[in-house]
N, CA, C and O atoms as CSV, one atom per row, in Angstrom:
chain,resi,resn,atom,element,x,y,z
A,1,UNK,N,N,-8.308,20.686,-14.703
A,1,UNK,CA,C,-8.212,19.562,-13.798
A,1,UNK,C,C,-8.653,20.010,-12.404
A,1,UNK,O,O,-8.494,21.223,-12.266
A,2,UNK,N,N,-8.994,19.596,-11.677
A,2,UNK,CA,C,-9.844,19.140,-10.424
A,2,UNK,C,C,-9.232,18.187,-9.844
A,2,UNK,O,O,-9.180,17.053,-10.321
A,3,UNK,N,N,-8.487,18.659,-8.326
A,3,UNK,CA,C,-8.359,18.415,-7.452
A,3,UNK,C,C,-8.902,17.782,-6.051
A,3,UNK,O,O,-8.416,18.356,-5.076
A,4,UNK,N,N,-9.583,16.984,-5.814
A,4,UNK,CA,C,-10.764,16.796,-4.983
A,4,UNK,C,C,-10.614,15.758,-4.106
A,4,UNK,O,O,-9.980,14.800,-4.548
A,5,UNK,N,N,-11.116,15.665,-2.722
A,5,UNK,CA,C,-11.223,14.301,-1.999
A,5,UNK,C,C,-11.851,13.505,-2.722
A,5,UNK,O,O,-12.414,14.008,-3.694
A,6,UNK,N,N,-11.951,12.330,-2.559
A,6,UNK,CA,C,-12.504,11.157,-3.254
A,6,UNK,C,C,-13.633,11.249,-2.266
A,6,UNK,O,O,-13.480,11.371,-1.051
A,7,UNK,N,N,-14.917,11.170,-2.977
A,7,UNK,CA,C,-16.424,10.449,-2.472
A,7,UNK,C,C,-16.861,8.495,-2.094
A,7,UNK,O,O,-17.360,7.853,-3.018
A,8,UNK,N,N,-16.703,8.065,-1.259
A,8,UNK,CA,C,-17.641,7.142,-1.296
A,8,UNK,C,C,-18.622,6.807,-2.330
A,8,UNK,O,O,-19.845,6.774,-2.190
A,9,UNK,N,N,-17.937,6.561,-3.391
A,9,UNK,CA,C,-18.803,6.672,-4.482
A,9,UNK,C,C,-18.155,5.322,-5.362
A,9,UNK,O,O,-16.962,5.022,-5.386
A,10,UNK,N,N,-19.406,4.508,-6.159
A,10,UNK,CA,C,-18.787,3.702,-6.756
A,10,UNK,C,C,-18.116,4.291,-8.011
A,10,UNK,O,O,-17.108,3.832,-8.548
A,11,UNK,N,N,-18.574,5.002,-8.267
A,11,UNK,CA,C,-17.567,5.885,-9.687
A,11,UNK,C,C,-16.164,6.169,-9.018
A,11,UNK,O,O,-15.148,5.759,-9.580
A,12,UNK,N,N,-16.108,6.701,-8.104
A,12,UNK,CA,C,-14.699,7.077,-7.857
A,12,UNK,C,C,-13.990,5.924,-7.273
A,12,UNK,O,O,-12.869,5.855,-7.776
A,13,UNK,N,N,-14.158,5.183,-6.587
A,13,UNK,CA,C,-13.780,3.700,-6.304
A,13,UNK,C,C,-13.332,3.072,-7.833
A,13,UNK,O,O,-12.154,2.841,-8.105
A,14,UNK,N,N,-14.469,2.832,-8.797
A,14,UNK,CA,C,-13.735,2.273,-10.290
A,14,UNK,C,C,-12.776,2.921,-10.625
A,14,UNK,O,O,-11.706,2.429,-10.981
A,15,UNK,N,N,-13.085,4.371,-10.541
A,15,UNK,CA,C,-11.634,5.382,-11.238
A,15,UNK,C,C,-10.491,5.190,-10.519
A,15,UNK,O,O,-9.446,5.262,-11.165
A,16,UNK,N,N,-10.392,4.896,-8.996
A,16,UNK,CA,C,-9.212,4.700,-8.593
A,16,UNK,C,C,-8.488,3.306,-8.961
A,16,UNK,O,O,-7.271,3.153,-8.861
A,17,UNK,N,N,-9.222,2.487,-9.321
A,17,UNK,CA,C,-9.065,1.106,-8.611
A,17,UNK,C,C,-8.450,1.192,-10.966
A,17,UNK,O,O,-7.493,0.698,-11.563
A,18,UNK,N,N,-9.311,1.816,-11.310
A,18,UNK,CA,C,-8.228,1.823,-12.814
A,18,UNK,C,C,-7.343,2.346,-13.291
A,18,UNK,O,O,-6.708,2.018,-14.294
A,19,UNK,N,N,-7.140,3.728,-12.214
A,19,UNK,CA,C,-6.268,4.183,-12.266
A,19,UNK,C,C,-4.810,3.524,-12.062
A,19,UNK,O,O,-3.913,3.322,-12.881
A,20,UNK,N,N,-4.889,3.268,-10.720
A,20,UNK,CA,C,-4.182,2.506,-10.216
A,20,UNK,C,C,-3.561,0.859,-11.040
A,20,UNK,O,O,-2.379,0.519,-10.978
A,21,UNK,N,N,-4.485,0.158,-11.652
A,21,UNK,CA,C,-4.768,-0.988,-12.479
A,21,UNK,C,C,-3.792,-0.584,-13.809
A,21,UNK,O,O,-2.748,-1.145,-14.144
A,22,UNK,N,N,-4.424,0.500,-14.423
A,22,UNK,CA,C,-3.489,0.989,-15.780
A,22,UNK,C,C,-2.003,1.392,-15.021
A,22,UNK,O,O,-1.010,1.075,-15.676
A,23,UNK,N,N,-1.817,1.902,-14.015
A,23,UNK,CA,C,-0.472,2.097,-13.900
A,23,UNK,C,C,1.083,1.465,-13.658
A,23,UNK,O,O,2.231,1.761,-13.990
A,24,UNK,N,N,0.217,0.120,-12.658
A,24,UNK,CA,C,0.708,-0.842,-12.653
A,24,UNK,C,C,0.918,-1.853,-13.413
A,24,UNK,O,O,1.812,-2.635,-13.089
A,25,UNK,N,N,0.121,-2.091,-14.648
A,25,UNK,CA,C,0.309,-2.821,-15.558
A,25,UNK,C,C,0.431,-1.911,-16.845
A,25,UNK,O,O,0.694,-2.650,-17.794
A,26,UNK,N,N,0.355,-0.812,-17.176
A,26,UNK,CA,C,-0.062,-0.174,-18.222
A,26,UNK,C,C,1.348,0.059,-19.313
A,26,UNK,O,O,1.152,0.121,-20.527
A,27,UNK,N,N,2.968,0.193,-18.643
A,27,UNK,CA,C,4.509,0.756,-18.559
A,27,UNK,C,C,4.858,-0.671,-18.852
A,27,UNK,O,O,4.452,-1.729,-18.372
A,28,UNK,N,N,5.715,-0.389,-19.763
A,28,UNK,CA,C,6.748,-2.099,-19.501
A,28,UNK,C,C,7.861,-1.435,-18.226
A,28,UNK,O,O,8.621,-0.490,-18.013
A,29,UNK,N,N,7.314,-2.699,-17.600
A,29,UNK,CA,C,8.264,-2.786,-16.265
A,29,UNK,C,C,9.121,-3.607,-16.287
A,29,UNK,O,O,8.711,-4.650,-16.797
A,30,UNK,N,N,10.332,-3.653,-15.915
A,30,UNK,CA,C,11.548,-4.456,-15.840
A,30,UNK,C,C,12.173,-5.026,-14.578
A,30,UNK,O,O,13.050,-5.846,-14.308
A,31,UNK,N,N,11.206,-4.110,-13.826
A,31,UNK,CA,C,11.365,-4.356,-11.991
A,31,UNK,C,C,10.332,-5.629,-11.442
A,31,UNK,O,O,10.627,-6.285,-10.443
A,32,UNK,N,N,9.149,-5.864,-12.198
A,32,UNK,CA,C,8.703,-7.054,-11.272
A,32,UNK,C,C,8.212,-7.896,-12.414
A,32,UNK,O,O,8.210,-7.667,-13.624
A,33,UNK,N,N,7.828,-8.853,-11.771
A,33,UNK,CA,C,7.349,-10.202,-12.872
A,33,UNK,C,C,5.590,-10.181,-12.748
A,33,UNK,O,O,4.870,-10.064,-11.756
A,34,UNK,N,N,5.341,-10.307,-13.842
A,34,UNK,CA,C,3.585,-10.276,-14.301
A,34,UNK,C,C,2.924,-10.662,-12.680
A,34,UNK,O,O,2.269,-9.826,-12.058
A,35,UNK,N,N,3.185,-11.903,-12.193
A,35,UNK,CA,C,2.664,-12.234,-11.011
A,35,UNK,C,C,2.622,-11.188,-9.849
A,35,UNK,O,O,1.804,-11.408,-8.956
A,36,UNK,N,N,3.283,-10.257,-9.774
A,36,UNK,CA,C,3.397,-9.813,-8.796
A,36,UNK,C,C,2.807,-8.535,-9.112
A,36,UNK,O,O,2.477,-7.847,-8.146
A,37,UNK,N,N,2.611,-8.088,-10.248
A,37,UNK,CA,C,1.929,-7.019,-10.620
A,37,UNK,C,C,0.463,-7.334,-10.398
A,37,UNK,O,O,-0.310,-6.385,-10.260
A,38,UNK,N,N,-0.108,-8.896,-10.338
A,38,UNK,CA,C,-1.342,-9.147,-10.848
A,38,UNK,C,C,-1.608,-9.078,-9.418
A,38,UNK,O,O,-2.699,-8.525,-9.277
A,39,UNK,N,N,-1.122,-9.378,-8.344
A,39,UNK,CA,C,-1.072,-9.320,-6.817
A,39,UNK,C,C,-1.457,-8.011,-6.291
A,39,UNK,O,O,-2.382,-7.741,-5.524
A,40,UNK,N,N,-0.442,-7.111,-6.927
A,40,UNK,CA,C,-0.238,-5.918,-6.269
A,40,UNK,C,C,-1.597,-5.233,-6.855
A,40,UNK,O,O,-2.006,-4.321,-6.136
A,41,UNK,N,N,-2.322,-5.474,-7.940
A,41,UNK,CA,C,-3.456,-4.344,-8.281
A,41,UNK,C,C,-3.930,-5.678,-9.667
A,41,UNK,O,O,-3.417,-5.796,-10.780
A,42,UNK,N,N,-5.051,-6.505,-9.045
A,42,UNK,CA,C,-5.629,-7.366,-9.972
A,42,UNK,C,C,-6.655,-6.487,-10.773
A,42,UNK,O,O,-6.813,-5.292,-10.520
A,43,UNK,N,N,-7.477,-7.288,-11.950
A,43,UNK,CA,C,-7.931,-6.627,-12.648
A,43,UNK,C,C,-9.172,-5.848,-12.034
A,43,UNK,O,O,-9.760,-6.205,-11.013
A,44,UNK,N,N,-9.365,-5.164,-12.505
A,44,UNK,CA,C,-10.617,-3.913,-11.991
A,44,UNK,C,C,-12.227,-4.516,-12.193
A,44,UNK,O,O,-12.918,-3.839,-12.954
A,45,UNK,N,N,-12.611,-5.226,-11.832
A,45,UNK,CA,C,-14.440,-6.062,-11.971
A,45,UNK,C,C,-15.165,-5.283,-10.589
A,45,UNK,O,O,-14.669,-4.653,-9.655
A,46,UNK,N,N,-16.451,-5.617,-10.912
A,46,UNK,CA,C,-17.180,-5.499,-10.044
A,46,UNK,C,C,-17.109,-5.872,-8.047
A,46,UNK,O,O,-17.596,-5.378,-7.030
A,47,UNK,N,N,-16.223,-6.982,-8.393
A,47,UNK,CA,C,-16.373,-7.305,-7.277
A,47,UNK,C,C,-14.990,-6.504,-6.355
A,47,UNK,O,O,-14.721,-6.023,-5.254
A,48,UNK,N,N,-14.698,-6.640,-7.024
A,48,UNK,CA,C,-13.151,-5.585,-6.585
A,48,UNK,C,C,-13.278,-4.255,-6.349
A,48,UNK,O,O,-12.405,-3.675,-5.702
A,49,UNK,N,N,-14.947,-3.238,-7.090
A,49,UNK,CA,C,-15.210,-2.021,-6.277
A,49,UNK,C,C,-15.867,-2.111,-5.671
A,49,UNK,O,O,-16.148,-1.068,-5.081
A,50,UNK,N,N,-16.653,-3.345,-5.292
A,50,UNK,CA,C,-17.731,-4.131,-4.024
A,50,UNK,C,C,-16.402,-3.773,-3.225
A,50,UNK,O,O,-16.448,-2.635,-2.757
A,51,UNK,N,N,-15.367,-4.390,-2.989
A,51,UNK,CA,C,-14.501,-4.893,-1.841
A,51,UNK,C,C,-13.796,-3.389,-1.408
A,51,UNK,O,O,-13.466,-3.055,-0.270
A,52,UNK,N,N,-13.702,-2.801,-2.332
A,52,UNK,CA,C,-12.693,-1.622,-2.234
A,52,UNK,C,C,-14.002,-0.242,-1.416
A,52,UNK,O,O,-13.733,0.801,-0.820
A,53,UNK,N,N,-15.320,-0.842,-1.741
A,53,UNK,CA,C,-16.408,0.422,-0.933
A,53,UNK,C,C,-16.317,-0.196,0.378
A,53,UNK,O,O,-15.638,0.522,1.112
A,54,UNK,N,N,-16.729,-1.237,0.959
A,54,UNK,CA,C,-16.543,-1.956,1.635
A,54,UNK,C,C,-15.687,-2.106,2.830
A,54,UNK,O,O,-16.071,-2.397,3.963
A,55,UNK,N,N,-14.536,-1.882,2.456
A,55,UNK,CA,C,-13.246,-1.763,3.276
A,55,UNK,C,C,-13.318,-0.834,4.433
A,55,UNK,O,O,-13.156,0.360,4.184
A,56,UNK,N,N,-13.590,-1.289,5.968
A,56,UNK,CA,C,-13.440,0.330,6.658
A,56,UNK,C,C,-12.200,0.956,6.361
A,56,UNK,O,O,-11.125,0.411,6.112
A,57,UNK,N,N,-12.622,2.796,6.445
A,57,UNK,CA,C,-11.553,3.270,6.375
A,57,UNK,C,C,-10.356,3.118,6.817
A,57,UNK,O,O,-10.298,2.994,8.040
A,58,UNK,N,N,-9.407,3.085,6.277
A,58,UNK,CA,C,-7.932,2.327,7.182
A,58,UNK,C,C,-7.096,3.807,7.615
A,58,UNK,O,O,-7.008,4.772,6.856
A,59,UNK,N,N,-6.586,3.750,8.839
A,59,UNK,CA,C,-5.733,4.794,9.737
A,59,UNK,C,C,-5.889,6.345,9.317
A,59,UNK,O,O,-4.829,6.860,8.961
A,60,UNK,N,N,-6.959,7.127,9.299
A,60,UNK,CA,C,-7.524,8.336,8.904
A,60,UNK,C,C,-7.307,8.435,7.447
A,60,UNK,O,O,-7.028,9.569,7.060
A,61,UNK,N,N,-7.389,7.259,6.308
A,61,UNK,CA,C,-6.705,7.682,5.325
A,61,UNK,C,C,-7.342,9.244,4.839
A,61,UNK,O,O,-8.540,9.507,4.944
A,62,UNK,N,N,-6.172,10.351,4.217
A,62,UNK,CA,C,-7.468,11.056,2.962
A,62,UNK,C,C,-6.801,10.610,1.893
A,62,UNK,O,O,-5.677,10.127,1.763
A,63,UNK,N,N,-7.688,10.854,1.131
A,63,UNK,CA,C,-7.869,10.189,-0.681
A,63,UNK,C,C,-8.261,10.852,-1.313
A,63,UNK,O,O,-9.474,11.054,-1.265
A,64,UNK,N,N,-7.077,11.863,-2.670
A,64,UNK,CA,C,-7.752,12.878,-3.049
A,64,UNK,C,C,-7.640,12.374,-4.917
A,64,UNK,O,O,-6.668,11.703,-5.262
A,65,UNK,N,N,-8.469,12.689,-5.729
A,65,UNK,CA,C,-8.619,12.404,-6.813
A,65,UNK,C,C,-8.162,13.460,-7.885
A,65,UNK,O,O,-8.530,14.627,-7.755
A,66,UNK,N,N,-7.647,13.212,-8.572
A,66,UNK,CA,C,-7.663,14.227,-9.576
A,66,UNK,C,C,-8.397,14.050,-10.616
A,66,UNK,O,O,-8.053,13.049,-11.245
A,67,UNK,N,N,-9.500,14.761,-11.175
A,67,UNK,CA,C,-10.281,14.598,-12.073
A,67,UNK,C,C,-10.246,15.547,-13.441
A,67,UNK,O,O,-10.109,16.763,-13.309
A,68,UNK,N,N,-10.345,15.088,-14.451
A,68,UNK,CA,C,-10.711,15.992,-15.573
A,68,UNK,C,C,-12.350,15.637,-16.361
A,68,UNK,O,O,-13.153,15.089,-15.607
A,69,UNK,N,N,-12.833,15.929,-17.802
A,69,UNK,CA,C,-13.490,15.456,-18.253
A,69,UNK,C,C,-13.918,14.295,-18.256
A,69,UNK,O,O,-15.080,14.082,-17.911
A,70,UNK,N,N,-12.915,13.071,-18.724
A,70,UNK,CA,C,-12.645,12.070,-18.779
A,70,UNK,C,C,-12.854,10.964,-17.329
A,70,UNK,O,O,-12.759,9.743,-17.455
A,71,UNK,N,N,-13.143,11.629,-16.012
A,71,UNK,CA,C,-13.470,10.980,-15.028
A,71,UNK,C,C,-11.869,11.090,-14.324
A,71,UNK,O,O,-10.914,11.835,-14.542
A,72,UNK,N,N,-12.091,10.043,-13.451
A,72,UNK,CA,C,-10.280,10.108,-12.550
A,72,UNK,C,C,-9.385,9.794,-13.179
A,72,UNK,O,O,-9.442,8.739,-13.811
A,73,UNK,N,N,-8.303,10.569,-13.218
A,73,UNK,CA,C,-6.902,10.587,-14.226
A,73,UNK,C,C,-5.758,10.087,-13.183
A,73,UNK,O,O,-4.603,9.775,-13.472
A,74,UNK,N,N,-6.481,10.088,-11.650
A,74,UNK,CA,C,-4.938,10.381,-10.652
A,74,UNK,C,C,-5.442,10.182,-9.567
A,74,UNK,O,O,-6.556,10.693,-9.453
A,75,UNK,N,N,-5.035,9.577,-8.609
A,75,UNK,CA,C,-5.338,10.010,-6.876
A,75,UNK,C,C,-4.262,9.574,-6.510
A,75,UNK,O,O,-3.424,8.976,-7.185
A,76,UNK,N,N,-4.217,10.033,-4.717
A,76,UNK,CA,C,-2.875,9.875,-4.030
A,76,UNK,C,C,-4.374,9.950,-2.816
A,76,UNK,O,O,-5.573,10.223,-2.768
A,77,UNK,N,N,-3.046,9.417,-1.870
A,77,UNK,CA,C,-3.274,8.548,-0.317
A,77,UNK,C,C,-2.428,8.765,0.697
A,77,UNK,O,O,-1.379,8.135,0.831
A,78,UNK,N,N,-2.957,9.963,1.732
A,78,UNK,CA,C,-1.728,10.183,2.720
A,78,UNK,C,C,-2.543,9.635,4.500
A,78,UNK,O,O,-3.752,9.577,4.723
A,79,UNK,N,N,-1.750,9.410,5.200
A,79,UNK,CA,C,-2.288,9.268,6.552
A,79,UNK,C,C,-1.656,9.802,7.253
A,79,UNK,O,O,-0.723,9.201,7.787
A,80,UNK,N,N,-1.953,11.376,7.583
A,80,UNK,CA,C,-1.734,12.694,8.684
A,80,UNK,C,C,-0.689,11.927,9.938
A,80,UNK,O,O,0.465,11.910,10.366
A,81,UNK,N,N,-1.745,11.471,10.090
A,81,UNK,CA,C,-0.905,10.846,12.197
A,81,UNK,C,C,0.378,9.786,11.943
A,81,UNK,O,O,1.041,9.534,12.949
A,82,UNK,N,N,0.683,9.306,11.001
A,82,UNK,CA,C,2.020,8.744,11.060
A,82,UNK,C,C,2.728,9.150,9.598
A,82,UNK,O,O,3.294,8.330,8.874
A,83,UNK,N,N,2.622,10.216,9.382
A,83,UNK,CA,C,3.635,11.310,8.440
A,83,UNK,C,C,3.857,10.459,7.155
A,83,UNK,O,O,4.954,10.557,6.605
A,84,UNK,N,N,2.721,9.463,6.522
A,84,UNK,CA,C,2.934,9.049,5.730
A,84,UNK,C,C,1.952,9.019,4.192
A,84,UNK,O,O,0.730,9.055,4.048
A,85,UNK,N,N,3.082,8.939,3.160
A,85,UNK,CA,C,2.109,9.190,1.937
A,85,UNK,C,C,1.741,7.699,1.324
A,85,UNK,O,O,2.719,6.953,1.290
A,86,UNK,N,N,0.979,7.350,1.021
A,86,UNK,CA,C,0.866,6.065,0.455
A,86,UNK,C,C,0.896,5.674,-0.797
A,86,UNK,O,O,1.203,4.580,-1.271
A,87,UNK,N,N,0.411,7.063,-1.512
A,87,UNK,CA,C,-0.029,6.256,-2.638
A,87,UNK,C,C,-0.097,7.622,-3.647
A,87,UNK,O,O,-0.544,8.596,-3.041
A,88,UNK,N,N,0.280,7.910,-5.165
A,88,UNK,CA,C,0.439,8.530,-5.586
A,88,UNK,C,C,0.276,8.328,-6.742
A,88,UNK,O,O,1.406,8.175,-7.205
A,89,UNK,N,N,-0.411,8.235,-7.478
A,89,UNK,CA,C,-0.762,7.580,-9.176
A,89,UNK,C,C,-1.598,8.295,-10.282
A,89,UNK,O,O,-2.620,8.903,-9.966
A,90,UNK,N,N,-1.188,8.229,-11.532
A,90,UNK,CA,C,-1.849,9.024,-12.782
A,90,UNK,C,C,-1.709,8.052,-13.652
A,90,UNK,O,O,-0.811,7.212,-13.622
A,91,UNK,N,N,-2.709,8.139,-14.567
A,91,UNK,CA,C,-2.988,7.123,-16.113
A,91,UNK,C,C,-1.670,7.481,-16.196
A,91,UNK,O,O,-1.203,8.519,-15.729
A,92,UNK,N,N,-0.878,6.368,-16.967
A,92,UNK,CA,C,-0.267,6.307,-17.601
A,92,UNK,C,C,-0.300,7.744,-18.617
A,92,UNK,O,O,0.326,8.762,-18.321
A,93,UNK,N,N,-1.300,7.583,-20.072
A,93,UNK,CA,C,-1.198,8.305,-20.935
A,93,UNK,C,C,-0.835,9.948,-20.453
A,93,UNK,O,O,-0.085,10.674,-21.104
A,94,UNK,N,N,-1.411,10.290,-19.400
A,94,UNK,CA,C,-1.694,11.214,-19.241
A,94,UNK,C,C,-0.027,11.566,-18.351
A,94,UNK,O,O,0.176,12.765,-18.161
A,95,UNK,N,N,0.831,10.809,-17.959
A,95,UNK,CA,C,2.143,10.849,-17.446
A,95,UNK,C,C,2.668,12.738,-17.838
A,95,UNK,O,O,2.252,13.484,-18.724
A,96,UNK,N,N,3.682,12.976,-16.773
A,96,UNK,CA,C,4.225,14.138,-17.358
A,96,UNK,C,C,3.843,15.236,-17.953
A,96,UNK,O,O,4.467,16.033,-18.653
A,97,UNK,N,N,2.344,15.186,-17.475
A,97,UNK,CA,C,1.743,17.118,-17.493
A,97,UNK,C,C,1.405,17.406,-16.322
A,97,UNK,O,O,0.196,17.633,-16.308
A,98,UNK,N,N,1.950,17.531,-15.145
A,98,UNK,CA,C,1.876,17.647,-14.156
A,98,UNK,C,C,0.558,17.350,-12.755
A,98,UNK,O,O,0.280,18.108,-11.826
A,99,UNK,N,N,-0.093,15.830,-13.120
A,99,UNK,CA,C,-1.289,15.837,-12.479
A,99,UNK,C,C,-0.372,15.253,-11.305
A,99,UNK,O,O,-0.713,15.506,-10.150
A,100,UNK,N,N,0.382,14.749,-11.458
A,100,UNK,CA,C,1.085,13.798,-10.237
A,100,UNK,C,C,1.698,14.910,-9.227
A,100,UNK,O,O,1.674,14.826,-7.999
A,101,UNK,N,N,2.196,15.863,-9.915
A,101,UNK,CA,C,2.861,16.532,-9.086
A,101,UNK,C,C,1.846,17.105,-7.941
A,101,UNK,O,O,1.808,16.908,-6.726
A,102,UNK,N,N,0.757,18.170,-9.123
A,102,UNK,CA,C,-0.430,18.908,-8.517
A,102,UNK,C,C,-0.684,17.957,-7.493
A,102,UNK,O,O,-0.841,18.499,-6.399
A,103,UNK,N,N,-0.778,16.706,-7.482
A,103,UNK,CA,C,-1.723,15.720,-6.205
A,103,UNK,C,C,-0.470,15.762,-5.251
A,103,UNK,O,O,-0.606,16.054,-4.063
A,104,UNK,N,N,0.339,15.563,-5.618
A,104,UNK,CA,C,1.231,15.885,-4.495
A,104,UNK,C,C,1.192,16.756,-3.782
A,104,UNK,O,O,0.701,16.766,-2.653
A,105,UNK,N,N,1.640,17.501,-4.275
A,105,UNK,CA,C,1.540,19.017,-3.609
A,105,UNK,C,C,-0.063,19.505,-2.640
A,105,UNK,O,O,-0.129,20.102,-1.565
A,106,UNK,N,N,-1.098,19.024,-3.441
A,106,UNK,CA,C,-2.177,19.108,-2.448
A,106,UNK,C,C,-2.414,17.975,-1.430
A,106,UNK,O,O,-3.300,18.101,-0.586
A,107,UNK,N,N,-1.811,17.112,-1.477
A,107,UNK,CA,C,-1.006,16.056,-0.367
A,107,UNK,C,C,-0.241,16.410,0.756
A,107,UNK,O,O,-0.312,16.167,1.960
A,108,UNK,N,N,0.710,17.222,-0.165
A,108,UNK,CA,C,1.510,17.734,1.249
A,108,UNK,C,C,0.783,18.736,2.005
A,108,UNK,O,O,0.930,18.718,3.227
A,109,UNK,N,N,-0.016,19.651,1.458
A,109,UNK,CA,C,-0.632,20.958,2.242
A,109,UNK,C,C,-1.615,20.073,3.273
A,109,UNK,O,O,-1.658,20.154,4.501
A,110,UNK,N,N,-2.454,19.128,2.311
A,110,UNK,CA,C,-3.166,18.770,3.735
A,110,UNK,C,C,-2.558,17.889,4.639
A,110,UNK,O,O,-3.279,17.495,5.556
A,111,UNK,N,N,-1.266,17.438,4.593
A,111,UNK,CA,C,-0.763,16.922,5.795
A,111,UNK,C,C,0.133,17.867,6.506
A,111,UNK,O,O,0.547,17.439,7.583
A,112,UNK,N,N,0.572,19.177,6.119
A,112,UNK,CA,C,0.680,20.135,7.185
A,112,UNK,C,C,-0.408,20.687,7.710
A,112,UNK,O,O,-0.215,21.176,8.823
A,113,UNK,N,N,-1.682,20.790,7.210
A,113,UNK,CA,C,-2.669,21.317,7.597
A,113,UNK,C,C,-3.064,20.683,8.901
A,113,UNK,O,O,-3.397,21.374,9.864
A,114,UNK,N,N,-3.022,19.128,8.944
A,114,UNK,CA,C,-3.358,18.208,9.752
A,114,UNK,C,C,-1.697,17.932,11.097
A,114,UNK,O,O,-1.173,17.010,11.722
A,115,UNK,N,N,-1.565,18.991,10.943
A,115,UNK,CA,C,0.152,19.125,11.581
A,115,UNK,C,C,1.140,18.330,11.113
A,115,UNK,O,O,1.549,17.703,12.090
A,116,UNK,N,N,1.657,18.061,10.290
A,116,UNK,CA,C,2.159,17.130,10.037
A,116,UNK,C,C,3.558,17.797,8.754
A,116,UNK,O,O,3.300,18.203,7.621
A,117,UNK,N,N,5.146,17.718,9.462
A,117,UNK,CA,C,6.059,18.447,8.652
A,117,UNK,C,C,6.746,18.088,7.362
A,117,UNK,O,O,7.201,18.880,6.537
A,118,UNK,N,N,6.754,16.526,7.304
A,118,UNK,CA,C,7.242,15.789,6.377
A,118,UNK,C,C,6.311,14.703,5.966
A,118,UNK,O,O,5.136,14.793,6.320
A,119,UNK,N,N,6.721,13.654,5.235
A,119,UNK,CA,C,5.834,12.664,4.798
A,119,UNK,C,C,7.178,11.074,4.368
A,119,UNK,O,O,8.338,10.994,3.965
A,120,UNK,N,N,6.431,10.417,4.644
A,120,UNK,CA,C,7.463,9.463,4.066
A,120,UNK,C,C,6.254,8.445,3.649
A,120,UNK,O,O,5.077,8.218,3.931
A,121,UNK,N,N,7.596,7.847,2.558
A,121,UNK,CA,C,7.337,6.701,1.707
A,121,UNK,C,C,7.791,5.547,1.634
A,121,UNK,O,O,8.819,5.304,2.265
A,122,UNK,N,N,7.059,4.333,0.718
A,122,UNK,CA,C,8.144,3.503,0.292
A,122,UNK,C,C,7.389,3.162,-1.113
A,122,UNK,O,O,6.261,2.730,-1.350
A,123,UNK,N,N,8.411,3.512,-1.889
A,123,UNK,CA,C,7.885,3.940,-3.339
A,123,UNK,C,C,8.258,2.208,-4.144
A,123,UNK,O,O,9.159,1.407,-3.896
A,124,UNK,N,N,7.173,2.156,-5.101
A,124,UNK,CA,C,7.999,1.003,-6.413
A,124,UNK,C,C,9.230,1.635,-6.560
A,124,UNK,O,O,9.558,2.741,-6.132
A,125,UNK,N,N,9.959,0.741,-7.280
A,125,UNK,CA,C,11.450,0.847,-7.971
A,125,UNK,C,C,10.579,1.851,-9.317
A,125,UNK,O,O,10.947,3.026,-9.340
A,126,UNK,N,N,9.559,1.479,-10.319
A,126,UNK,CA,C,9.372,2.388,-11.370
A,126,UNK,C,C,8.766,3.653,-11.023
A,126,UNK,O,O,8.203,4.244,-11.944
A,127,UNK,N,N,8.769,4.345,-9.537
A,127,UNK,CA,C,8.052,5.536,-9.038
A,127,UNK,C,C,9.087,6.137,-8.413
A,127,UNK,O,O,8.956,7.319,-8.094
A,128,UNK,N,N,10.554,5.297,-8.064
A,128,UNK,CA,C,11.212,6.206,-7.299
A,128,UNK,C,C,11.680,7.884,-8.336
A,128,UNK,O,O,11.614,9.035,-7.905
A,129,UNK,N,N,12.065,7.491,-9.556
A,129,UNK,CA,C,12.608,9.071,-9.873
A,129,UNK,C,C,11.785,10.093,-9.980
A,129,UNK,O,O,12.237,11.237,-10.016
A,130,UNK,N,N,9.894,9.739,-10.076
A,130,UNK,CA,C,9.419,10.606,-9.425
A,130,UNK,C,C,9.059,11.269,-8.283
A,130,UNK,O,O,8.395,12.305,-8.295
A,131,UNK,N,N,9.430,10.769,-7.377
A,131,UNK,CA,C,9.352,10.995,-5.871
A,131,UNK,C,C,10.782,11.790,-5.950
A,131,UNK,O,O,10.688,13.017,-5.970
A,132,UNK,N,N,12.061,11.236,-5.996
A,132,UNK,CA,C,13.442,11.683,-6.332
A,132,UNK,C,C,13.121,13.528,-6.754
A,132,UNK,O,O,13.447,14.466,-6.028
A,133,UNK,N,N,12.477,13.629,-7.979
A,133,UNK,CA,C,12.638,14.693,-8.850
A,133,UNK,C,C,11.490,15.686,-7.865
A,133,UNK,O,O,11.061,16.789,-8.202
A,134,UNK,N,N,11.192,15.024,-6.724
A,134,UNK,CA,C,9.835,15.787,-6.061
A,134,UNK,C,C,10.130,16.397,-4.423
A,134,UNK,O,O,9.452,17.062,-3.641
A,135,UNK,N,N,11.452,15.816,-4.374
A,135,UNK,CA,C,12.289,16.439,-2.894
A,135,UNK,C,C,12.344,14.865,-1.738
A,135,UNK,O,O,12.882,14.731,-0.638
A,136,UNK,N,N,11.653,14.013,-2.465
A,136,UNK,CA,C,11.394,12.594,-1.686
A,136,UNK,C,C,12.699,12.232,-1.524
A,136,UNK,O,O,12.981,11.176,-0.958
């Protein structure tokens, strides 16, 4: 596995944007109702990695991917200058062999790197016991 910033790239834009897509819908969830899942991360089309290249960068984000064979398995989303992590996600299938953690962890280094001592969140209800089990 491969650790990496995300490229401006429409490949890595789809991989996030399914990553993200399978994770949120992928788990039976008991915490939100279909609607709000379809809100929070609609389905993955064309026009949705039009919108997602598109987007200026928002508050220094970095965006690092985790990649294997298979293309993006994982990325996470931190912004240095206000000590915060945003975003932290792996396929489903691939849950619990440690890609989530690894992105973490190279999350946190580059937000001390970028001075920065802690990180905060505000996690889903189905992400808190991994954040929990991660010192969050």
């Amino acid at each position: 596995m491969l650790i990496r910033k995300s490229l401006a790239t429409e490949e890595d834009a789809r991989g996030i944007l399914d990553v993200h897509y399978a994770a949120v819908h992928g788990e039976p969830v008991d915490y939100y109702e279909e609607d709000i899942l379809d809100d929070w991360s609609p389905v993955v089309d064309s026009e949705r990695v039009a919108n997602y290249l598109s987007r200026p960068q928002q508050d220094d984000e970095v965006v690092l991917v985790a990649e294997m064979d298979s293309g993006v398995v994982g990325f996470g989303v931190i912004v240095p200058r206000f000590n915060e992590l945003r975003a932290c996600y792996v396929l489903p299938r691939l849950g619990r062999q440690g890609i989530g953690r690894a992105l973490l962890s190279e999350l946190e280094r580059q937000a001390q790197q970028a001075g920065g001592d802690w990180l905060n969140l505000n996690a889903s209800l189905n992400a808190e016991s991994f954040y929990l089990a991660n010192g969050f």
